[in-house]
N, CA, C and O atoms as a MOPAC input file, in Angstrom:
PM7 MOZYME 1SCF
protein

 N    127.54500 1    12.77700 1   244.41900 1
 C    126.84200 1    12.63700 1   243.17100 1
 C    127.10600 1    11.24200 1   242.62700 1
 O    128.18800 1    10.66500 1   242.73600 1
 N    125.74000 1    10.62200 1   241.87600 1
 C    125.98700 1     9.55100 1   241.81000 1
 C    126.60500 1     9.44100 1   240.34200 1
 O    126.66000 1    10.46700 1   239.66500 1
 N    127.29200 1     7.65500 1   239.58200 1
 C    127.95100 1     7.63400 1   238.71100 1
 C    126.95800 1     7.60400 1   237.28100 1
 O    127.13000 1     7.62500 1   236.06200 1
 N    126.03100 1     7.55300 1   238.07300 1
 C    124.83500 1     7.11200 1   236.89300 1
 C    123.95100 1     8.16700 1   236.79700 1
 O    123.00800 1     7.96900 1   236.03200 1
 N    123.99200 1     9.25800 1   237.37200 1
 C    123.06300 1    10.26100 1   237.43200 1
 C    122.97500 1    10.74300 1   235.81900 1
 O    121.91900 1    11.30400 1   235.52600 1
 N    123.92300 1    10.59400 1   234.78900 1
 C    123.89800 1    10.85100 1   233.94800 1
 C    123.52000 1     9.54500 1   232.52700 1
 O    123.55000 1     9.58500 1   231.29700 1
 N    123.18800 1     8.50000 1   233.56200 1
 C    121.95800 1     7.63900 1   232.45900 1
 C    120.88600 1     7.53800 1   232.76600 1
 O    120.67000 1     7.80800 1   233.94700 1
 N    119.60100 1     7.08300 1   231.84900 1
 C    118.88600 1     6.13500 1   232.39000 1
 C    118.53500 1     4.81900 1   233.36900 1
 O    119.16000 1     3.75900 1   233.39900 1
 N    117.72000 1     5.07200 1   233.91900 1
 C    117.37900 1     3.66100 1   234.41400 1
 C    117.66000 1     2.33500 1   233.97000 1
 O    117.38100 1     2.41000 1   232.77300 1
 N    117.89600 1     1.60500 1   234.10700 1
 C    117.74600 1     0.05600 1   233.63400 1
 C    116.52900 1     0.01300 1   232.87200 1
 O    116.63900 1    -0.19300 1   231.66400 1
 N    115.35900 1     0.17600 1   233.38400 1
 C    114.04700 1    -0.01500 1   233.03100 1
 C    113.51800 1     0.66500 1   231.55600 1
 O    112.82400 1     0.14100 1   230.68400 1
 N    114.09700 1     1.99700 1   231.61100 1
 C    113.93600 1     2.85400 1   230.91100 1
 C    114.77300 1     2.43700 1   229.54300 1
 O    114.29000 1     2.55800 1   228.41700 1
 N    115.56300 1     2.13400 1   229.70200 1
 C    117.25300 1     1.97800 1   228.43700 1
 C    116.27000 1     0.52000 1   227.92500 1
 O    116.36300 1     0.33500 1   226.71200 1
 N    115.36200 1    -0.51600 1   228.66500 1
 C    114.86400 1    -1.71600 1   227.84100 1
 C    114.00000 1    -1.29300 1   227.00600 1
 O    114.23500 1    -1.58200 1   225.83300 1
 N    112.51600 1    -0.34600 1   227.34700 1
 C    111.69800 1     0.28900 1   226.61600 1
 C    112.38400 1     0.76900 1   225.38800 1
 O    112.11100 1     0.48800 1   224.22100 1
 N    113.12100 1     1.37600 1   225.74900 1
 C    113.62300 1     2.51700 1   224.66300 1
 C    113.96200 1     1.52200 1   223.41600 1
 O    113.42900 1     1.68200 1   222.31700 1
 N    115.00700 1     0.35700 1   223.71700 1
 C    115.49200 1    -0.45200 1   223.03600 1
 C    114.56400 1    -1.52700 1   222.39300 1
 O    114.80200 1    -2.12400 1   221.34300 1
 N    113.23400 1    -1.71400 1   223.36000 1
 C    112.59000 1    -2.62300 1   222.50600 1
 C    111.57100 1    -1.96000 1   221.03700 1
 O    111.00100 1    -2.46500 1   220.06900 1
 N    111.81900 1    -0.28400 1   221.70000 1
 C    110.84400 1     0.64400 1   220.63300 1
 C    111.42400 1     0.45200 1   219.14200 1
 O    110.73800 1     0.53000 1   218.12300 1
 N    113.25500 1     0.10400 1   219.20500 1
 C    113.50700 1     0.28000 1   217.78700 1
 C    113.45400 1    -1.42000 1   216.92100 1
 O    113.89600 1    -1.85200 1   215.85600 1
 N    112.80100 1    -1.89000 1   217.86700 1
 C    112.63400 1    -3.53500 1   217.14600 1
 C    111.89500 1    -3.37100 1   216.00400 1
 O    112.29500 1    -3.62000 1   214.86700 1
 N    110.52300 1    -2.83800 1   216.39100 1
 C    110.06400 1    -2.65700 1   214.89600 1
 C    110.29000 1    -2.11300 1   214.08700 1
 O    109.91800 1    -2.55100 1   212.99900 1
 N    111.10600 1    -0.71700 1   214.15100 1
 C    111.73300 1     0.10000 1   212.89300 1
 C    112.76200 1    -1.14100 1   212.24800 1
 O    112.66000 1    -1.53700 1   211.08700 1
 N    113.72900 1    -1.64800 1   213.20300 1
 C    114.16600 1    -2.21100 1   212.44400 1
 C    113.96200 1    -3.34100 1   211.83900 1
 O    114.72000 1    -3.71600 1   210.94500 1
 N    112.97200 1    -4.00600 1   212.21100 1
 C    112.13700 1    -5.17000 1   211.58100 1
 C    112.24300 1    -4.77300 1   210.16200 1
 O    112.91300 1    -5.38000 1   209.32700 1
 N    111.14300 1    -3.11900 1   209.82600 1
 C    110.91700 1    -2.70600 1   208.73400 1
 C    112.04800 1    -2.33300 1   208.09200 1
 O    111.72900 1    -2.18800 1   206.91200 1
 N    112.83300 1    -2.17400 1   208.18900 1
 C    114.23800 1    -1.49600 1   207.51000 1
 C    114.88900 1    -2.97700 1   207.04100 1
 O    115.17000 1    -3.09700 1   205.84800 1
 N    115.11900 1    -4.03100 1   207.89100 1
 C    115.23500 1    -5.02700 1   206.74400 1
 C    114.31000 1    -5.36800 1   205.97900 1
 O    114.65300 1    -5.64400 1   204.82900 1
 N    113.26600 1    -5.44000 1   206.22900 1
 C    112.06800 1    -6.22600 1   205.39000 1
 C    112.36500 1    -5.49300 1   203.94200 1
 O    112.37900 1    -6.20900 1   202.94100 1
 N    112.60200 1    -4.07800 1   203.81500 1
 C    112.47400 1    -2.89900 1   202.87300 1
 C    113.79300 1    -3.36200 1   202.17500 1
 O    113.92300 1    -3.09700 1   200.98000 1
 N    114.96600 1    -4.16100 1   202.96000 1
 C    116.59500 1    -3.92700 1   202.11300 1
 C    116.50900 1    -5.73400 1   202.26300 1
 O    117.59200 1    -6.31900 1   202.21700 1
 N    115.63600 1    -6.31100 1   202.38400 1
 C    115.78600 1    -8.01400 1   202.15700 1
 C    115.22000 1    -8.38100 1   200.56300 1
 O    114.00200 1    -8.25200 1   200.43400 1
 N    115.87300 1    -8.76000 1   199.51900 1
 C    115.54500 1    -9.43300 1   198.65700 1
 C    114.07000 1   -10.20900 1   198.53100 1
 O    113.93500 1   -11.25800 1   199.16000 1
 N    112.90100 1    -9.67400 1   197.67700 1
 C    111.77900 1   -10.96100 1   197.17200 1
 C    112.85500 1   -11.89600 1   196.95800 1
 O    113.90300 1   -11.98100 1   196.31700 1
 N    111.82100 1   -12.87600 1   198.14900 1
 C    112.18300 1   -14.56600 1   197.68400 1
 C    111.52900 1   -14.89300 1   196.36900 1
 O    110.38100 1   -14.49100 1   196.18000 1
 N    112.24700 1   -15.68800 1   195.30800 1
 C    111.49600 1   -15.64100 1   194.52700 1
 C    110.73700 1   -17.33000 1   194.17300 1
 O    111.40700 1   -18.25700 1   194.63000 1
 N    109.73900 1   -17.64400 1   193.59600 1
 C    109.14500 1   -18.48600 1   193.93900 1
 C    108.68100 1   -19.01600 1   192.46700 1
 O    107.74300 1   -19.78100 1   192.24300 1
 N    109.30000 1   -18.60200 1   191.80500 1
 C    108.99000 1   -19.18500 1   190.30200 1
 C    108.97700 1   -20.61800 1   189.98600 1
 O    109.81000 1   -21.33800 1   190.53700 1
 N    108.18300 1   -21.08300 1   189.21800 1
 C    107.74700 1   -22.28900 1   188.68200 1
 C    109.14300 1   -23.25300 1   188.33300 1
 O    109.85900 1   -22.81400 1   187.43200 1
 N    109.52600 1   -24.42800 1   188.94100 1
 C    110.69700 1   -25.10300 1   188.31100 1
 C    110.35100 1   -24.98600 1   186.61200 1
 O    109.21500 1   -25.02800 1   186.14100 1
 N    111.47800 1   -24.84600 1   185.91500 1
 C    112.11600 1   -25.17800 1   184.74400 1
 C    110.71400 1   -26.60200 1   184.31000 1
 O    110.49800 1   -27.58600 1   185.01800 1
 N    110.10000 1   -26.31500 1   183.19500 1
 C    109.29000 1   -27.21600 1   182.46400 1
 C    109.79600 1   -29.22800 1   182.33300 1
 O    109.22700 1   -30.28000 1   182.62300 1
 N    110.89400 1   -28.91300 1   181.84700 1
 C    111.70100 1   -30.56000 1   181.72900 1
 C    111.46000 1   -30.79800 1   182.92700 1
 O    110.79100 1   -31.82800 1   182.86000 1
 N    111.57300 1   -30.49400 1   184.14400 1
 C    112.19900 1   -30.53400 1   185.32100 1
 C    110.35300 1   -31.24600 1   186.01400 1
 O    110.01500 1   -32.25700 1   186.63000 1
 N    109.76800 1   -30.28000 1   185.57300 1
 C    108.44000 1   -30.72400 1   185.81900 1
 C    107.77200 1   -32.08300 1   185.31300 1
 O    106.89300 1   -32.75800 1   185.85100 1
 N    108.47300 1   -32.28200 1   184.08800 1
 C    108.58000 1   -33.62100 1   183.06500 1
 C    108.77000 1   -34.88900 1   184.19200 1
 O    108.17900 1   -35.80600 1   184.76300 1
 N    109.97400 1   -34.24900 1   184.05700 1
 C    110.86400 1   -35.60600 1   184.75900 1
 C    109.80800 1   -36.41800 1   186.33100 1
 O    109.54000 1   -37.59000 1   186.59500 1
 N    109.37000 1   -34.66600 1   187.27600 1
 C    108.96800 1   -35.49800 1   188.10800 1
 C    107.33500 1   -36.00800 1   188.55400 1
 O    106.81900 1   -36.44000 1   189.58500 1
 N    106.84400 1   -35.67800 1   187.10100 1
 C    105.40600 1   -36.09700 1   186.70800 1
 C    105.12100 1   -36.99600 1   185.66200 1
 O    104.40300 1   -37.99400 1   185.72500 1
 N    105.70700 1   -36.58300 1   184.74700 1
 C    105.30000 1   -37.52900 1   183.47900 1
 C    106.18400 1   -38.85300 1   183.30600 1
 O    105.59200 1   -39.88500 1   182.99200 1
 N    107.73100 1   -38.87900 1   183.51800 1
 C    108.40500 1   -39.26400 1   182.84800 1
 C    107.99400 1   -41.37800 1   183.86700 1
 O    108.39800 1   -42.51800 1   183.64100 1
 N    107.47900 1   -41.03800 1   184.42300 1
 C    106.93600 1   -42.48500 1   185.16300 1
 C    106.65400 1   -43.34600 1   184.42100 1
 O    106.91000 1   -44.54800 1   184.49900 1
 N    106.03100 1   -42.69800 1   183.54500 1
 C    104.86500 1   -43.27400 1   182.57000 1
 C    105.36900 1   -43.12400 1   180.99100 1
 O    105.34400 1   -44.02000 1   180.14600 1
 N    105.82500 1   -41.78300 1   180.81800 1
 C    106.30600 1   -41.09300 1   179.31100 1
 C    107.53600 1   -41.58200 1   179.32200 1
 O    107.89100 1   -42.05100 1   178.24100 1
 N    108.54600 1   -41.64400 1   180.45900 1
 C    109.70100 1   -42.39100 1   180.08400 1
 C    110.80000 1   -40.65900 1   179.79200 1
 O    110.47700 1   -39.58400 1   179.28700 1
 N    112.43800 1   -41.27600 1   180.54800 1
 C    112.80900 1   -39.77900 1   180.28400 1
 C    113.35400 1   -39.67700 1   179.32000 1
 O    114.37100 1   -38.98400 1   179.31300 1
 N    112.86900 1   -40.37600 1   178.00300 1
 C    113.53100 1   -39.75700 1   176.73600 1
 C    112.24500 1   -39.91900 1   175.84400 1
 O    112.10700 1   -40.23300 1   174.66200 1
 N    111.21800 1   -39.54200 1   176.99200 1
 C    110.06200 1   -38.76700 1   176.72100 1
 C    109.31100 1   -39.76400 1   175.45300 1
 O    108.40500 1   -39.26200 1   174.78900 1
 N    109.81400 1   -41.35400 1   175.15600 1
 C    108.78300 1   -41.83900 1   174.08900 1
 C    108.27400 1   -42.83700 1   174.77800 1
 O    108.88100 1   -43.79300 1   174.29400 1
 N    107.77900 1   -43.13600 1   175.34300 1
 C    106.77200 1   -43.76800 1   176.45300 1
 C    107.15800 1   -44.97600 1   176.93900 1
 O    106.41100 1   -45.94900 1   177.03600 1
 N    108.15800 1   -44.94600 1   177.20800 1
 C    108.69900 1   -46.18100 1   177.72000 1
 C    109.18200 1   -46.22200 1   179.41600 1
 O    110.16200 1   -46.82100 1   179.85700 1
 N    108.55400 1   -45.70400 1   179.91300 1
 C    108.68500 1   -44.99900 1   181.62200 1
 C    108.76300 1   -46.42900 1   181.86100 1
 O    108.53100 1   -47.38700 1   181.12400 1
 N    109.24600 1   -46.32000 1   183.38000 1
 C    109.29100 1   -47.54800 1   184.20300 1
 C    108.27000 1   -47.94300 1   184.50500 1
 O    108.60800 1   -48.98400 1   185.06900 1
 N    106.88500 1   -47.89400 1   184.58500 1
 C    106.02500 1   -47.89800 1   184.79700 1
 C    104.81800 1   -48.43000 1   183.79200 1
 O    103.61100 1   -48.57200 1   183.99100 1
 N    105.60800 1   -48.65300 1   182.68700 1
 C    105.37300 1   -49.52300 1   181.24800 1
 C    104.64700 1   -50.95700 1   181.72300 1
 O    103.43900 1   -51.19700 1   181.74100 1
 N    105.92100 1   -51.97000 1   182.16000 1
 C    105.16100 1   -53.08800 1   182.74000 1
 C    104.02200 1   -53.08100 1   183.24000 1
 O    103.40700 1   -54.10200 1   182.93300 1
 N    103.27200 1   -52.16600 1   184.08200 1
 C    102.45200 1   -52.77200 1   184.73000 1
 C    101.00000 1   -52.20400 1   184.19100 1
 O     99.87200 1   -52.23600 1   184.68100 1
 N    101.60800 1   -51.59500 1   182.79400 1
 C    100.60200 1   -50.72300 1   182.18200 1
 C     99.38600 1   -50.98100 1   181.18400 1
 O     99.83500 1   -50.78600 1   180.05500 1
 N     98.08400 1   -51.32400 1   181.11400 1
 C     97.33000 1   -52.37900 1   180.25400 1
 C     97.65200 1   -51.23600 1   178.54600 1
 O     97.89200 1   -51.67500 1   177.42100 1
 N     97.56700 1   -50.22500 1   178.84000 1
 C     97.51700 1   -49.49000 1   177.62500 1
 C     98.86600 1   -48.57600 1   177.79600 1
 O     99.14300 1   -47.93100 1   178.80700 1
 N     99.71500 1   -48.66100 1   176.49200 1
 C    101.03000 1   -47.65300 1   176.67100 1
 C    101.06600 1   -46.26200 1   176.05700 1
 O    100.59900 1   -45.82000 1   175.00700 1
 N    101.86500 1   -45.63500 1   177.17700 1
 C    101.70800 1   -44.43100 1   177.19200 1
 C    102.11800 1   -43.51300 1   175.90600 1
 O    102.90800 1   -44.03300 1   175.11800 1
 N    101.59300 1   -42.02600 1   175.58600 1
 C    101.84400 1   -41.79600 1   174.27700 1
 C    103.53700 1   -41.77000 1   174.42200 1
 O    104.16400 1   -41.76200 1   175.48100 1
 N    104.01300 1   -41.75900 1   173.24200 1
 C    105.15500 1   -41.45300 1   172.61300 1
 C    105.31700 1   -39.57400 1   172.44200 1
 O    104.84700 1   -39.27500 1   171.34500 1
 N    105.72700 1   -38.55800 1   173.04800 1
 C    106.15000 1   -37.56300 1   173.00200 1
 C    106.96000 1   -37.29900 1   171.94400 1
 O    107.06200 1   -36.11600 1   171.62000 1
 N    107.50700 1   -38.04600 1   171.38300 1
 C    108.87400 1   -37.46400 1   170.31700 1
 C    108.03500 1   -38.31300 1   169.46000 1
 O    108.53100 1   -37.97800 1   168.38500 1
 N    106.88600 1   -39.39300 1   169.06400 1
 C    106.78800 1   -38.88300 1   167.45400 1
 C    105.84200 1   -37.85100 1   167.13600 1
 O    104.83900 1   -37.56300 1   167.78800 1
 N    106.39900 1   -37.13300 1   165.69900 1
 C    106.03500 1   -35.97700 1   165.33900 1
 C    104.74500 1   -36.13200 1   164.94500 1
 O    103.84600 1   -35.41700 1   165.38700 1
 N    104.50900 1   -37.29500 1   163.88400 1
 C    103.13300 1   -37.92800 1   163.59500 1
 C    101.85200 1   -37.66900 1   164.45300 1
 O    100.99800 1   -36.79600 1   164.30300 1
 N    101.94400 1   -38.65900 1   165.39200 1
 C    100.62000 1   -38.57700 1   166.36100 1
 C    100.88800 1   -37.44700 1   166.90400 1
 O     99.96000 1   -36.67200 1   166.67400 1
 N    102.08600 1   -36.74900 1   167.79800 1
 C    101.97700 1   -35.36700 1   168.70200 1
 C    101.46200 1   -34.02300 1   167.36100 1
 O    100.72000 1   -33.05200 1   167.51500 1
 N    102.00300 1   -34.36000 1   166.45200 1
 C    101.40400 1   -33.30700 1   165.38500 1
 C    100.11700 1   -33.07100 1   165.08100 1
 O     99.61900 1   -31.96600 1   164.86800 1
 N     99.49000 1   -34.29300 1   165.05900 1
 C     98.15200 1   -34.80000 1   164.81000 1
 C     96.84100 1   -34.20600 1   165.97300 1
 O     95.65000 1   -34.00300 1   165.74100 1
 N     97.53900 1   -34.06100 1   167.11900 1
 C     96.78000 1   -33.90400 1   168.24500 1
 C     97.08300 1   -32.33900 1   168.36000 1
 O     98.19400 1   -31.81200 1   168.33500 1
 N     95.65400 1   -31.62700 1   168.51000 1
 C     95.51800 1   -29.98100 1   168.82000 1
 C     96.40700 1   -29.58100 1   169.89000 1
 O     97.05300 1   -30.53900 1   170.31300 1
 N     96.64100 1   -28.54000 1   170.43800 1
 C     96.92000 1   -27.91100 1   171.72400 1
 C     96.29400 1   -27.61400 1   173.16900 1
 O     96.65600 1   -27.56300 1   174.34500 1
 N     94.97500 1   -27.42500 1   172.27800 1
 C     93.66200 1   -27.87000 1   172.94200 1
 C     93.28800 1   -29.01100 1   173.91700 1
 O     92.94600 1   -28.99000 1   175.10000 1
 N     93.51200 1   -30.27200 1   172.80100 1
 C     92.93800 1   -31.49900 1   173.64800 1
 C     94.51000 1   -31.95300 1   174.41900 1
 O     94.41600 1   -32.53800 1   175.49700 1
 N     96.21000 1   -31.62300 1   173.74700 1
 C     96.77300 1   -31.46300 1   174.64900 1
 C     96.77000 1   -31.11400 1   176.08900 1
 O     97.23500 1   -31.81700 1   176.98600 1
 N     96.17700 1   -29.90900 1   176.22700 1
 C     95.92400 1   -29.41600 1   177.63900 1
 C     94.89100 1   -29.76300 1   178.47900 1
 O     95.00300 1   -29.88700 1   179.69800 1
 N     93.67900 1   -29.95400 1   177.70400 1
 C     92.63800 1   -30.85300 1   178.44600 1
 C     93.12900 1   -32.03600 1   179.20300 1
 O     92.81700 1   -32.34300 1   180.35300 1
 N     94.15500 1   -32.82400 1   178.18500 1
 C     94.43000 1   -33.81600 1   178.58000 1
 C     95.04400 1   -34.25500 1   180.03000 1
 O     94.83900 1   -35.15300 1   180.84700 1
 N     95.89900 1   -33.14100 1   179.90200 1
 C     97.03600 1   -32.85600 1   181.18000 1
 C     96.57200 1   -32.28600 1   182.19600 1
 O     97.20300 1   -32.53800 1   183.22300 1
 N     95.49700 1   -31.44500 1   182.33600 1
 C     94.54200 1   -30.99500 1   182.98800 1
 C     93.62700 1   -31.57300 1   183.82800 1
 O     93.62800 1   -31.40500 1   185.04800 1
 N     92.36200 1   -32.66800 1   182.84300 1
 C     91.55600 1   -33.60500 1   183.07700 1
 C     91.63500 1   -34.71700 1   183.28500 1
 O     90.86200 1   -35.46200 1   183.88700 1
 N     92.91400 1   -34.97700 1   182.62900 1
 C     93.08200 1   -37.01400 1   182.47900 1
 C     92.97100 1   -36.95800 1   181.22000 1
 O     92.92100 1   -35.97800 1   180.47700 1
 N     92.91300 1   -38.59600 1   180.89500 1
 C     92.80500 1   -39.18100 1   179.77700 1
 C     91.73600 1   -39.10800 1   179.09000 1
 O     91.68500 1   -38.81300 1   177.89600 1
 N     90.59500 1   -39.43700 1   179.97200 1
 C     89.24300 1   -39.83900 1   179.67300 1
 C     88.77500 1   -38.37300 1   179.50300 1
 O     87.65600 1   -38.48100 1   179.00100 1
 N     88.97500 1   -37.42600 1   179.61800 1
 C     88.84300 1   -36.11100 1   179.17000 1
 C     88.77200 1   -36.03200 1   177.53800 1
 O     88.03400 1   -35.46800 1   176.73000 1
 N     89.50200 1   -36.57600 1   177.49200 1
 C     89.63900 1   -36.93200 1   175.49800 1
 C     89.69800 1   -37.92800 1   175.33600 1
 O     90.28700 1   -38.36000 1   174.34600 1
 N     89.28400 1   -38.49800 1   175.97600 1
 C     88.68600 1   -39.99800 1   175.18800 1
 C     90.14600 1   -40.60100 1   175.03700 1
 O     90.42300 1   -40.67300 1   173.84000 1
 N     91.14800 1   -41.04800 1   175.83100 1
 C     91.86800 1   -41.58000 1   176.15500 1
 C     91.81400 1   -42.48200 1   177.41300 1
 O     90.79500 1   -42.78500 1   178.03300 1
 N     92.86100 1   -42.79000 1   177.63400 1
 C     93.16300 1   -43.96100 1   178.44300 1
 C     93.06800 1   -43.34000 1   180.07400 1
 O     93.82600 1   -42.59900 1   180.70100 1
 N     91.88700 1   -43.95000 1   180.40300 1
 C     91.77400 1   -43.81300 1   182.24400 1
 C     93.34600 1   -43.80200 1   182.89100 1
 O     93.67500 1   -43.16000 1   183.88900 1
 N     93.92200 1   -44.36300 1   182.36500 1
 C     95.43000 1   -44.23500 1   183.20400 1
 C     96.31700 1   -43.29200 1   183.28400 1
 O     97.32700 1   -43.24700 1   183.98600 1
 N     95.68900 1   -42.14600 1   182.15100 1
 C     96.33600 1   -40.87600 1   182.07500 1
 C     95.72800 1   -40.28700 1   183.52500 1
 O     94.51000 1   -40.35500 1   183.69400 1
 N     96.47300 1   -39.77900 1   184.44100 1
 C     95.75500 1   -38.57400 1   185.19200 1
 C     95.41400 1   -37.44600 1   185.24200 1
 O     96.15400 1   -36.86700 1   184.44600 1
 N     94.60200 1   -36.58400 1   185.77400 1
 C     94.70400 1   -35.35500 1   185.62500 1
 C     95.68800 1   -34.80600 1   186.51100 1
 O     96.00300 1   -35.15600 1   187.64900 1
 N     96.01500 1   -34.10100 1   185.95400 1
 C     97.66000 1   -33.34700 1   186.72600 1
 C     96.33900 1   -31.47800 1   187.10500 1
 O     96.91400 1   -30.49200 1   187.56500 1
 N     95.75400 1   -31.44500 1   186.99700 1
 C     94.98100 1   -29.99900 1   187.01000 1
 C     95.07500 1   -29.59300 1   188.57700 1
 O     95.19200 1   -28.37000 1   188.65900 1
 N     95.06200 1   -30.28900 1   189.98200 1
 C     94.77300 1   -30.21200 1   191.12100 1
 C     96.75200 1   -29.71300 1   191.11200 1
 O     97.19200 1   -28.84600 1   191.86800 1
 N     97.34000 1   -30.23100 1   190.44100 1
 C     98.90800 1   -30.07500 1   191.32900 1
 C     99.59700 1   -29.36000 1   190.02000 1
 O    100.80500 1   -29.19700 1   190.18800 1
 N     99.13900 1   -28.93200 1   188.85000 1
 C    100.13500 1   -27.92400 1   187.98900 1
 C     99.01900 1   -26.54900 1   188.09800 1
 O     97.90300 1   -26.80600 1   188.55000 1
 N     99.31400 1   -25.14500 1   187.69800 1
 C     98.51600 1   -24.64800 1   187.67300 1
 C     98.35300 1   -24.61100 1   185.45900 1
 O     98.69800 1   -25.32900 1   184.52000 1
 N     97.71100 1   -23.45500 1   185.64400 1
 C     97.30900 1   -23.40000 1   184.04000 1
 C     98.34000 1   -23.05200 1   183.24500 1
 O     98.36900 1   -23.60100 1   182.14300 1
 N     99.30800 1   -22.18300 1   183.54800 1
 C    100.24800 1   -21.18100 1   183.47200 1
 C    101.46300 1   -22.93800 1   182.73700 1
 O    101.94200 1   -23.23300 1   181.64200 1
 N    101.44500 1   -23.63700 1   184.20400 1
 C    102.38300 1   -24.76500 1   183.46400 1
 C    102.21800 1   -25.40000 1   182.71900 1
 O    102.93800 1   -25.67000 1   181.75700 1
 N    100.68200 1   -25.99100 1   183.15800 1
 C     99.80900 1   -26.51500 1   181.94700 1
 C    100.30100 1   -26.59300 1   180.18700 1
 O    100.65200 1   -27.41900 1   179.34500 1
 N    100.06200 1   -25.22200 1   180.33100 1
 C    100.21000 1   -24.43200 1   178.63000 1
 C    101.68200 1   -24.37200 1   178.56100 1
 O    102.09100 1   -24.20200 1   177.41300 1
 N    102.65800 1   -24.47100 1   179.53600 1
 C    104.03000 1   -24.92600 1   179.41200 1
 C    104.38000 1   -25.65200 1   178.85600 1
 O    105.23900 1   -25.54800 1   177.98000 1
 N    103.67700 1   -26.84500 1   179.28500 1
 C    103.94900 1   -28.22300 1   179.54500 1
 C    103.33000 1   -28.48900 1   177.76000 1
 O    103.81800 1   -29.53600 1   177.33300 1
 N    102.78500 1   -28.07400 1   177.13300 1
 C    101.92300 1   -28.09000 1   176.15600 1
 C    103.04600 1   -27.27000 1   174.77000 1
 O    103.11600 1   -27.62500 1   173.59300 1
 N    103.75200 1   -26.19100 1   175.41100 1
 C    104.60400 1   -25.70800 1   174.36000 1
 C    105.89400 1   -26.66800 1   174.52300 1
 O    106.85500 1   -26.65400 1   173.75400 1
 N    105.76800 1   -27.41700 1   175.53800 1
 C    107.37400 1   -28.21500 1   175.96300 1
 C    107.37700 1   -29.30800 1   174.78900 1
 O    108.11300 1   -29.65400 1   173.86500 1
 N    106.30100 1   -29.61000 1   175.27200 1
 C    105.90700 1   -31.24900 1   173.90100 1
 C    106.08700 1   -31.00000 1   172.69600 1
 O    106.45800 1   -31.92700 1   171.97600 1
 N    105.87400 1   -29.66100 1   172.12300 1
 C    105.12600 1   -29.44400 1   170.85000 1
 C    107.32500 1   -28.70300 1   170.42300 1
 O    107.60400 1   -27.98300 1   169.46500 1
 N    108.26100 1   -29.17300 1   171.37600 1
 C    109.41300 1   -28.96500 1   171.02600 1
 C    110.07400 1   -30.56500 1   171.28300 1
 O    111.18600 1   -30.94400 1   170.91400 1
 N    109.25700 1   -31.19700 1   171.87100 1
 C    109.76800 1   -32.37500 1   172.27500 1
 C    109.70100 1   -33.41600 1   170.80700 1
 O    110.46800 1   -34.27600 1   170.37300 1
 N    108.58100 1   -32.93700 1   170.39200 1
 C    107.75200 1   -33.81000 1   169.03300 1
 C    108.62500 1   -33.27200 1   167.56000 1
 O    108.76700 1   -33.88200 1   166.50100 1
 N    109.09600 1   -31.98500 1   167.93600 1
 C    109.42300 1   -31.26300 1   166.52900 1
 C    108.11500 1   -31.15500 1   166.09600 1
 O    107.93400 1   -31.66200 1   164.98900 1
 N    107.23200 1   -30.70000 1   166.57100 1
 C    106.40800 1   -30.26000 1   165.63600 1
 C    105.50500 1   -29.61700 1   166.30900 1
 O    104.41800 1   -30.13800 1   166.55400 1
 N    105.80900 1   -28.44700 1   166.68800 1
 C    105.39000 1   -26.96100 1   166.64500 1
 C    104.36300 1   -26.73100 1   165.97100 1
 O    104.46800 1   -26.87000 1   164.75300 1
 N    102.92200 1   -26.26600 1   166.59800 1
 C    101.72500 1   -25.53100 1   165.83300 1
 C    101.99600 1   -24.08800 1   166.21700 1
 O    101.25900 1   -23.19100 1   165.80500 1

């Protein structure tokens, strides 16, 4: 009698073993954590869009000043950021400059933020300015 009469085949023991690949595929997928994919932190978005131009203490003095024919708004005064809706805020950031009748050198950020940050980016200022509508 042979020593193996009491296993499987070789052949047989691979099938068997490749059958529980997919259960267990699914059994982690079911006990693996959502990656989560949330929007960076608003400032954070500041820093690596606006602040070129807005400057990172956000009153328009970015590095990007020099080479600039028209300078960029000032974020922290309350005056003009008060003055300006929420509305043409977001258009702005959205469309560009020339969207509101501003300066061609503004861009539209609309292709690379979605709306969601947009209106972020719009409550961020309106804490940046002190002056909250």
């Amino acid at each position: 009698m042979s020593t193996f009469a009491n296993h499987p085949a070789p052949a047989t023991r691979t099938w068997k073993s490749l059958a529980l690949i997919p259960a267990l595929a699914g059994a982690a997928l079911l006990l693996t954590p959502e990656i989560s994919r949330a929007d960076p932190p608003i400032d954070q978005v500041y820093n690596v869009y606006c602040a070129q131009c807005h400057g990172l203490k956000r009153n328009g003095t970015g590095v990007n000043l020099p080479g600039l024919s028209v300078r960029p708004r000032d974020h922290t005064d309350s005056k003009g950021m008060g003055d300006t809706p929420d509305d043409e805020l977001f258009k702005a950031i959205k469309e560009g400059g020339l969207a509101v009748n501003k300066s061609v050198l503004m861009p539209s950020w609309g292709a690379v933020l979605s709306d969601k940050q947009i209106t972020e980016m719009v409550k961020y200022l309106r804490t940046v300015c002190h002056c909250g509508k």
